[in-house]
C-alpha positions as CSV (number, residue, x, y, z in Angstrom):
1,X,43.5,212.2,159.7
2,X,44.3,215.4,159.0
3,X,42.5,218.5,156.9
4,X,42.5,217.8,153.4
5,X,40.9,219.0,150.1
6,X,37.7,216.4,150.8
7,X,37.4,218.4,154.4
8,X,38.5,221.8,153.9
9,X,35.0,223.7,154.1
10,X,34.5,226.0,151.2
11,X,37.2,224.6,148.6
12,X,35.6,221.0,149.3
13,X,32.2,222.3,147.9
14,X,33.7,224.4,145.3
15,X,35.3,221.7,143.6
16,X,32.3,219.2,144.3
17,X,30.2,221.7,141.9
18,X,33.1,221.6,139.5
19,X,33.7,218.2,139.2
20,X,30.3,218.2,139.0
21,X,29.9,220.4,135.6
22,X,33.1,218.6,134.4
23,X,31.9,215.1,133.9
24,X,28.8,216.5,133.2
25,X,29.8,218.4,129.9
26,X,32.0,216.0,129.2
27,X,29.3,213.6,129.0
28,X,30.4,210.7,131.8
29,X,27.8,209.4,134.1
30,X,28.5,207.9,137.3
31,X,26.7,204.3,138.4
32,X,26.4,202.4,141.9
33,X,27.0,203.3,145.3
34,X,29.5,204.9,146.6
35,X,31.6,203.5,149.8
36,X,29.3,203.6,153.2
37,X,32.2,202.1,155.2
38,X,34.7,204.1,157.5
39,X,37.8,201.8,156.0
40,X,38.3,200.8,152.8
41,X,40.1,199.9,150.0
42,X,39.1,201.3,146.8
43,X,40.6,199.5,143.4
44,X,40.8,202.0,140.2
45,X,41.1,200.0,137.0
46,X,41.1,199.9,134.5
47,X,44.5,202.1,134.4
48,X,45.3,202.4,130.9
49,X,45.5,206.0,130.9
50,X,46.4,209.4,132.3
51,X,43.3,210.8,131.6
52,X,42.2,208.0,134.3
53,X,43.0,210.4,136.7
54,X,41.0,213.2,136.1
55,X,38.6,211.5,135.5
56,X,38.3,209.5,138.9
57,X,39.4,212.6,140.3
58,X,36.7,214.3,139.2
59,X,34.1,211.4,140.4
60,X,35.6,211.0,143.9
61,X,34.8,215.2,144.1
62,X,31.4,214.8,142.7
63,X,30.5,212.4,145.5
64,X,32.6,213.8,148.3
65,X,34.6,210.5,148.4
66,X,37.4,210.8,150.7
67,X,40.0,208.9,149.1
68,X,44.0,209.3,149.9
69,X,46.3,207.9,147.8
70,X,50.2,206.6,149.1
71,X,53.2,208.4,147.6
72,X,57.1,207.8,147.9
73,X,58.3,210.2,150.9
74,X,60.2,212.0,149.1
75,X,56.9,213.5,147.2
76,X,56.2,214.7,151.2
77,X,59.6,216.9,152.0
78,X,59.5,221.0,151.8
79,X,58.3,222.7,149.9
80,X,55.3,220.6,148.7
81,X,55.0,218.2,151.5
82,X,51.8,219.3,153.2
83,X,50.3,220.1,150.0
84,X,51.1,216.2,149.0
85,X,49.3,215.7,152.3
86,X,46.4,218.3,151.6
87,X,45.7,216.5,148.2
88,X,45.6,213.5,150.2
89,X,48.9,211.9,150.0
90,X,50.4,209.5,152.5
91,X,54.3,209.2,153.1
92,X,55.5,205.3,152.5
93,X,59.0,203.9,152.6
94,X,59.3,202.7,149.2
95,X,63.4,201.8,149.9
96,X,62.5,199.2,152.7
97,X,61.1,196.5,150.2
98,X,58.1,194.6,151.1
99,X,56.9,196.7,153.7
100,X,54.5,198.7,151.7
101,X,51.6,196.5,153.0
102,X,52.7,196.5,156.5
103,X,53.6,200.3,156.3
104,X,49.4,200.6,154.5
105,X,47.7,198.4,157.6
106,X,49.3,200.4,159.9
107,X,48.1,203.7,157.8
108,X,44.8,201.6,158.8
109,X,45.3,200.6,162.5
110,X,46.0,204.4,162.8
111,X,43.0,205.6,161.7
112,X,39.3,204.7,162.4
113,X,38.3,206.4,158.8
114,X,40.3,205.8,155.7
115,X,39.5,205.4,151.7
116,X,43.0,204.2,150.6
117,X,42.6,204.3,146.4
118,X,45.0,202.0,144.9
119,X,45.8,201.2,141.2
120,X,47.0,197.6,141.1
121,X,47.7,197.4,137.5
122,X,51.0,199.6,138.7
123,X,51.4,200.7,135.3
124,X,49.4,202.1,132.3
125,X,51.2,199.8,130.3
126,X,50.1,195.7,129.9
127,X,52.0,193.6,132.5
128,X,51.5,190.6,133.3
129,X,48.9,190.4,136.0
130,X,47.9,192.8,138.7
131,X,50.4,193.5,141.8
132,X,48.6,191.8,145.0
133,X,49.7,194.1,147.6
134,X,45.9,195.9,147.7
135,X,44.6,192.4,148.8
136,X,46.9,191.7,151.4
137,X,47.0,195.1,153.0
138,X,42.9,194.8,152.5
139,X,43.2,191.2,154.6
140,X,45.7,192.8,157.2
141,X,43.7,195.9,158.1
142,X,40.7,193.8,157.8
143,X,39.0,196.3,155.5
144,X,36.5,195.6,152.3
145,X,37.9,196.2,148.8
146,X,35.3,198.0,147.0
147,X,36.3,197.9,143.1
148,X,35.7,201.1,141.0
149,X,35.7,201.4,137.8
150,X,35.9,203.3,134.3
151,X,34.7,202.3,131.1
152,X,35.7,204.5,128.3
153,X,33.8,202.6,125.7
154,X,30.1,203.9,127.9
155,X,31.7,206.7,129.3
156,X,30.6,205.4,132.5
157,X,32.1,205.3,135.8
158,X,31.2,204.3,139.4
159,X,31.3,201.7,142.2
160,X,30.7,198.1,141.8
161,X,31.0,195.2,144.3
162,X,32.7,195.2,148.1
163,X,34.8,192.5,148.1
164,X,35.6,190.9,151.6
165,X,38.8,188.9,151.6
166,X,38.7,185.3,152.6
167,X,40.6,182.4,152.8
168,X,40.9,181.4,148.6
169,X,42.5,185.1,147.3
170,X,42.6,182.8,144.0
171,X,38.6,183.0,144.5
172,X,38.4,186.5,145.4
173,X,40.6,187.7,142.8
174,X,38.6,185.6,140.0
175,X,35.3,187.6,140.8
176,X,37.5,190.7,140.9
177,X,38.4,189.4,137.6
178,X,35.1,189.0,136.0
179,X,33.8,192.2,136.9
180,X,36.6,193.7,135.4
181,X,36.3,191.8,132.5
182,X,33.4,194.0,131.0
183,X,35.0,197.2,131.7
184,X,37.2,199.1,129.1
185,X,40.0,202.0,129.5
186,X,40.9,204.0,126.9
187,X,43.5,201.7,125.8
188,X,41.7,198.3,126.0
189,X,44.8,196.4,124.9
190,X,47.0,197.8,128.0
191,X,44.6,196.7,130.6
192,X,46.3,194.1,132.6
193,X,44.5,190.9,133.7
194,X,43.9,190.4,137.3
195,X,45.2,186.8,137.2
């Protein structure tokens, strides 16, 4: 991978203490464990918000949580692109359709460390059910999905379980489910169920 704001020396521990005195004074807390494995998958949700954002901006900084995020590659041309890439961005196809998962395991097969953050909700808005491309990318790269969370209502955030993908996803997506279940963003009525 290359430099990014996590790694970039002095900025990477300025904003650490910022993030820091942000949640902080805003009075947020931050629970669990945050991710011990090279590869992973982390799932952001609720999304119900655009303060959900900042917010789990500001939490990834606090704990030095090296998390990229995949754009459209258009987001990646001059003059912005390698700030995209700074902030963590990675480029993705989004014209070829259906190859966003096999475009994200090989992100993964490239790399032997990556924290790919998705939001499968999609949208802020209530759809139907969550998009399943985080689980199949997280079965193709062979990576854990760890499921992180905000719940306006505590004004908590943090790390819950690691999912390992199996052979039910109809299983694994149920316990997603239910640990999701007790968790609510800022507009509980446009959180999207999982199934």
């Amino acid at each position: 991978m290359r430099l990014t704001v996590f790694n970039t020396p002095i900025i990477s521990y300025l904003l650490k203490a910022l993030a820091k005195m942000c949640l902080l004074i805003s009075g947020w807390k931050v629970e669990g464990n945050q991710p011990r494995v090279p590869r992973y998958i982390l799932v952001a949700a609720p999304h119900t918000s655009k303060w959900d954002f900042f917010i789990g901006m500001a939490v990834g900084l606090s704990h030095g949580i090296e998390a990229h995020w995949l754009g459209k590659s258009s987001l990646f041309r001059r003059p912005l692109g390698s700030v995209m890439r700074w902030l963590g961005g990675i480029p993705v196809d989004r014209d070829r359709r259906g190859s966003l998962v096999d475009q994200s395991i090989c992100c993964f097969k490239g790399n032997k460390q990556l924290g790919l953050i998705i939001c499968p909700e999609g949208t802020r808005s209530k759809g139907d059910r969550w998009r399943t491309g985080f689980y199949h990318i997280a079965r193709g790269a062979e990576v854990p999905i760890i499921l992180a969370y905000m719940d306006f209502r505590k004004k908590k955030a943090g790390f819950g379980p690691t999912i390992k993908p199996g052979c039910s996803m109809k299983k694994d997506l149920a316990e997603i489910q239910a640990f999701y279940d007790k968790k609510q963003g800022k507009h509980p009525n446009c959180f999207s169920p999982v199934l």
